[in-house]
N, C-alpha and C positions, 0 to 999 in steps of 0.2 A: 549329372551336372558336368557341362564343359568346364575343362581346366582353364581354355582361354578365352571370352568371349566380344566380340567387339559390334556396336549396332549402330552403323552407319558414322564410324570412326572418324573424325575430322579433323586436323589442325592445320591452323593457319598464322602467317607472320606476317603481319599487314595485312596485304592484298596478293600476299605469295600462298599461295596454298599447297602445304607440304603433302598433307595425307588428306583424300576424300573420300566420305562415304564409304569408308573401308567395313564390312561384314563379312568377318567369317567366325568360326568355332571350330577350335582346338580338343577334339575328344582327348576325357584322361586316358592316360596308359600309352597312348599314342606316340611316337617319333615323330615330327611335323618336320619339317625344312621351309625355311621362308626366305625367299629369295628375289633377286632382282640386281638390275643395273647402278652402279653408282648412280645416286642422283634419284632412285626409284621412290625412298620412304620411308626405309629399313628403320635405320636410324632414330628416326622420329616418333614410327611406331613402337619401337621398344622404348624409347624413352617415357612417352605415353603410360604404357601397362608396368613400367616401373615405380611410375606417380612424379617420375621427376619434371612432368611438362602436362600441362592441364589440357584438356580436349577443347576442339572451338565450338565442335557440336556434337552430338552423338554421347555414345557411351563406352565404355569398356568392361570388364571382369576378369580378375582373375581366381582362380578356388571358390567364385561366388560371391568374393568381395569385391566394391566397386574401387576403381583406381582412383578415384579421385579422394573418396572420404575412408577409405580402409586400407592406405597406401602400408604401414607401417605391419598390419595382420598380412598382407600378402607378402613384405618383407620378411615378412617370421619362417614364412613356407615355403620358401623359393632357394632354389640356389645360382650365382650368374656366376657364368665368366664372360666377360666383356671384353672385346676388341681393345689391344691396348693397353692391358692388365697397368696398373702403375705396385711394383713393391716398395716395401719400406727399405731402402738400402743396408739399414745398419742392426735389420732384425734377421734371423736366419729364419730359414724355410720352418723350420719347426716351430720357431715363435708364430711364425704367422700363422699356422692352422692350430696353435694353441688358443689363439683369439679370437679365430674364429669361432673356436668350441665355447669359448668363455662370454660370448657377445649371445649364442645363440643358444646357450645354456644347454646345449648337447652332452654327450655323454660318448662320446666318443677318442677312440685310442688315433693322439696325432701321429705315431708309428706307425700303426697299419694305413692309415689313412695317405700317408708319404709314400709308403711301400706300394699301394694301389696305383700310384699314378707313377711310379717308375722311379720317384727319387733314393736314393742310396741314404743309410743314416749321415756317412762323411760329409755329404753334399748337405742334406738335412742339415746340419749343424753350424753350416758356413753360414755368410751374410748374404741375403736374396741380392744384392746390391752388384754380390759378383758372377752371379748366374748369366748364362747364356740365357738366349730369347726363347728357346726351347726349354729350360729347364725352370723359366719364368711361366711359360703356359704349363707347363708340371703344376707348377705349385697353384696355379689361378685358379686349374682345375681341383685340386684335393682341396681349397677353400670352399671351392664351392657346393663340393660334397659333402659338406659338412652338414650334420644333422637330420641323413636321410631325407631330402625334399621333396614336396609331393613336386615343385614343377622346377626344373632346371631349363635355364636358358642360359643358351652357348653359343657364343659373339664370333664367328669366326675360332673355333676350335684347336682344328689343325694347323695354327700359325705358328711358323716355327717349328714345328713336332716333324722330328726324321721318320724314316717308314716306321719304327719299330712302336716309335710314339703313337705315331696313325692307328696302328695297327692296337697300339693300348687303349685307344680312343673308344676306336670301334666296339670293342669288346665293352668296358663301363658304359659306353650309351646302349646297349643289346642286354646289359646285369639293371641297370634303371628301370627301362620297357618291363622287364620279366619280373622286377619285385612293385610294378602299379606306377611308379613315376613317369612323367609328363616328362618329354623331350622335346625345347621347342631347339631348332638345330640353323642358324642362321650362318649361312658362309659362301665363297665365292668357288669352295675347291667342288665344283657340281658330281665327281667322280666320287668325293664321299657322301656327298648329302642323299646319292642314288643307292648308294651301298648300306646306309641306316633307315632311313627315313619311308615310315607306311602313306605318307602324303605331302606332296608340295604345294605349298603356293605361289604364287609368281607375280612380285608388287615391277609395273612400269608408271613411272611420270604421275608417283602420288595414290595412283591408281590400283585395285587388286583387278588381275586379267585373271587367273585361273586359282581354280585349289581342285585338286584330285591325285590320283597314284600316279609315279610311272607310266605304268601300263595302261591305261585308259589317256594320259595324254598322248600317247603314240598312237592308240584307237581317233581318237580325235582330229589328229593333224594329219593323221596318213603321209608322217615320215618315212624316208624310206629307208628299208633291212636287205642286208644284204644275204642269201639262201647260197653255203659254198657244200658242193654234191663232189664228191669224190667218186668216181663212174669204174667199172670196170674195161669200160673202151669208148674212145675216143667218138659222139654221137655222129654219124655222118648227114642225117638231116633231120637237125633236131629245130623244131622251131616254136618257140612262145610265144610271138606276135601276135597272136590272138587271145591268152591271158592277158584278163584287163588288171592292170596293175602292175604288169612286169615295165621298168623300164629300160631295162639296157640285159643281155646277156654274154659273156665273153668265154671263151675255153682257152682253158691252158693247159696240155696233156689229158690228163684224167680228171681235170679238175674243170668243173663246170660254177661259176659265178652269178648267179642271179638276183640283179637290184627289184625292188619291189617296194612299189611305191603306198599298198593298203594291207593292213595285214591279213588278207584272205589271200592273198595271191601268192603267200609262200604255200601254204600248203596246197594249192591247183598248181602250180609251178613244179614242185618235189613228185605229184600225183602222174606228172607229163613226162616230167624225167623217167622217174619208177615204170610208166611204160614203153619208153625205147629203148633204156637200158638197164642195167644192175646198179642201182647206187648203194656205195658199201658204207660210205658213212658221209654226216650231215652236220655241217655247224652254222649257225642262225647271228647273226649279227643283227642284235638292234639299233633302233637309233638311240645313242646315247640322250642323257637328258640335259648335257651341253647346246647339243641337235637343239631339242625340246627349247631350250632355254632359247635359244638364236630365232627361232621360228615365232616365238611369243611376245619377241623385246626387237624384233628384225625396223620396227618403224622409230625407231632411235629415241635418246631422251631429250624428257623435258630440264629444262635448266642449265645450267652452266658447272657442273658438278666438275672438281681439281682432279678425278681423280683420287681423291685420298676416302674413303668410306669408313673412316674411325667413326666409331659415339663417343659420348662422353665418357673419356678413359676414368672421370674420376668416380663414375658408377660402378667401380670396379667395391665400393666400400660396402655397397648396396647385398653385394655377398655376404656380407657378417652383420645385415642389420643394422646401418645407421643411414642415415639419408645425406644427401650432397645435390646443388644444384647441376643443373646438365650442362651441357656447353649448348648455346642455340645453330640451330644450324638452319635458320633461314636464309631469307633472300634469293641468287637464285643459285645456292650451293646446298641443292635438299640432301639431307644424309641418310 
């Protein structure tokens, strides 16, 4: 059973059509990354799989339950943190993931759970009301941990979170994967989403263009990697021009630079080197999945999007189990 399943997903506001025709499946256990431009659908389709906004056609699932008539069972099973977290000002960190526990009838220690995500008991104890925006996505995130969830969805993650937080991130979306939970991973920082994430998908203009790994979208595009050979001498007529796929070659000392535009031509490139000279050692630059992204999204958006790619901050409640309406994000401001 897919953790997230969507069949020819549609919503529409008026005659503005936010999300179409959207299909794909979220294997459980899986990290997914779901991505796109301001303005692409993000927004909408999570709002969707949350129950907070009804489909215009199509279908959704999530754990198997339908979004529209089992909104409240896949509430039970899920955990979010939302773009835009809202706390309660005059409750402290520890109140809040007491209520979480108490909403979602867990059984869980809100110490460890604070300690998991980097907060201190001091800070723990203060009112969320005075926390920095970093130590607000702290706590977004231990709510949403709350209860062991079979599927977490994570709104922009790393907002706010200094490297050390990043870096705590990384680690509890990598301990989720490894104990069966579902990581659906939505954010703009593409450097992390390439760093967790076994699949992307890529929404432009309402639309899904791609879903696969990394690695096969770089198979796909034939972006180009750059092959740096560190020579034992300097090649005096070295020439690739006739490797299909090289496109540009530079030397500098011992160092030989080769772009490549398919990925067969690093290793016929490294093959050609290897026989004029001694290469002592070899570092491969890919194309990042920023690359990836820009080559996919390169024919610009649909709509008149601010800029601002919040959801509805007040789904942030949807963490602990109760429902709230969405904010709409029609017209031509798709979110």
């Amino acid at each position: 059973m897919a953790a997230i399943d969507t069949d020819g997903l549609t919503r529409r506001f008026g005659e503005f059509v936010a999300v179409e025709d959207l299909s794909m499946s979220v294997e459980a256990g899986e990290v997914f990354g779901f991505l796109g431009p301001n303005g692409a659908g993000k927004s909408t389709t999570i709002n969707v799989l949350l129950g907070f906004l009804d489909p215009s056609a199509g279908s959704a699932t999530i754990l198997g339950h339908d979004v529209t008539t089992d909104s409240r069972a896949i509430r039970e099973r899920i955990g979010l943190l939302p773009e835009g977290y809202d706390v309660y000002e005059n409750l402290t960190g520890r109140e809040h993931v007491v209520s979480a526990i108490e909403t979602k009838d867990a059984d869980d220690d809100p110490d460890a759970v604070l300690e998991r995500v980097g907060l201190d008991p001091d800070d723990a104890r203060r009112p969320a009301g005075d926390y920095s925006k970093g130590m607000q996505q702290r706590l977004a995130l231990g709510v949403a941990l709350v209860g062991d969830p079979d599927l977490l969805i994570l709104d922009e993650p790393s907002s706010g979170l200094d490297p050390s937080g990043i870096k705590r991130l990384r680690r509890i979306v990598s301990e989720e994967a490894e104990r069966g939970a579902t990581v659906f991973f939505s954010s703009h920082v593409l450097d992390e989403v390439e760093k967790v994430c076994d699949r992307v998908a890529i929404m432009q203009a309402g639309e899904l263009v791609t879903v696969d790994t990394v690695d096969r979208l770089r198979t796909e595009l034939d972006v180009e990697s750059v092959v740096e050979a560190t020579v034992d001498r300097v090649p005096e007529d070295l020439s690739l021009d006739d490797v299909e796929g090289v496109t540009d070659v530079t030397v500098d000392g011992t160092t030989v630079r080769v772009r490549c535009a398919r990925p067969r031509a690093k290793m016929r490139a490294l093959r050609r080197l290897d026989d004029a000279v001694t290469v002592t050692d070899v570092t491969i630059e890919d194309a990042s999945l920023e690359a990836l992204f820009e080559e996919y999204t390169a024919s610009g958006e649909r709509g008149d999007g601010d800029g601002d790619d919040e959801h509805d901050s007040d789904a942030a409640v949807a963490a602990s189990g109760t429902t709230q309406p969405p904010v709409a994000d029609g017209g031509g401001d798709r979110r």
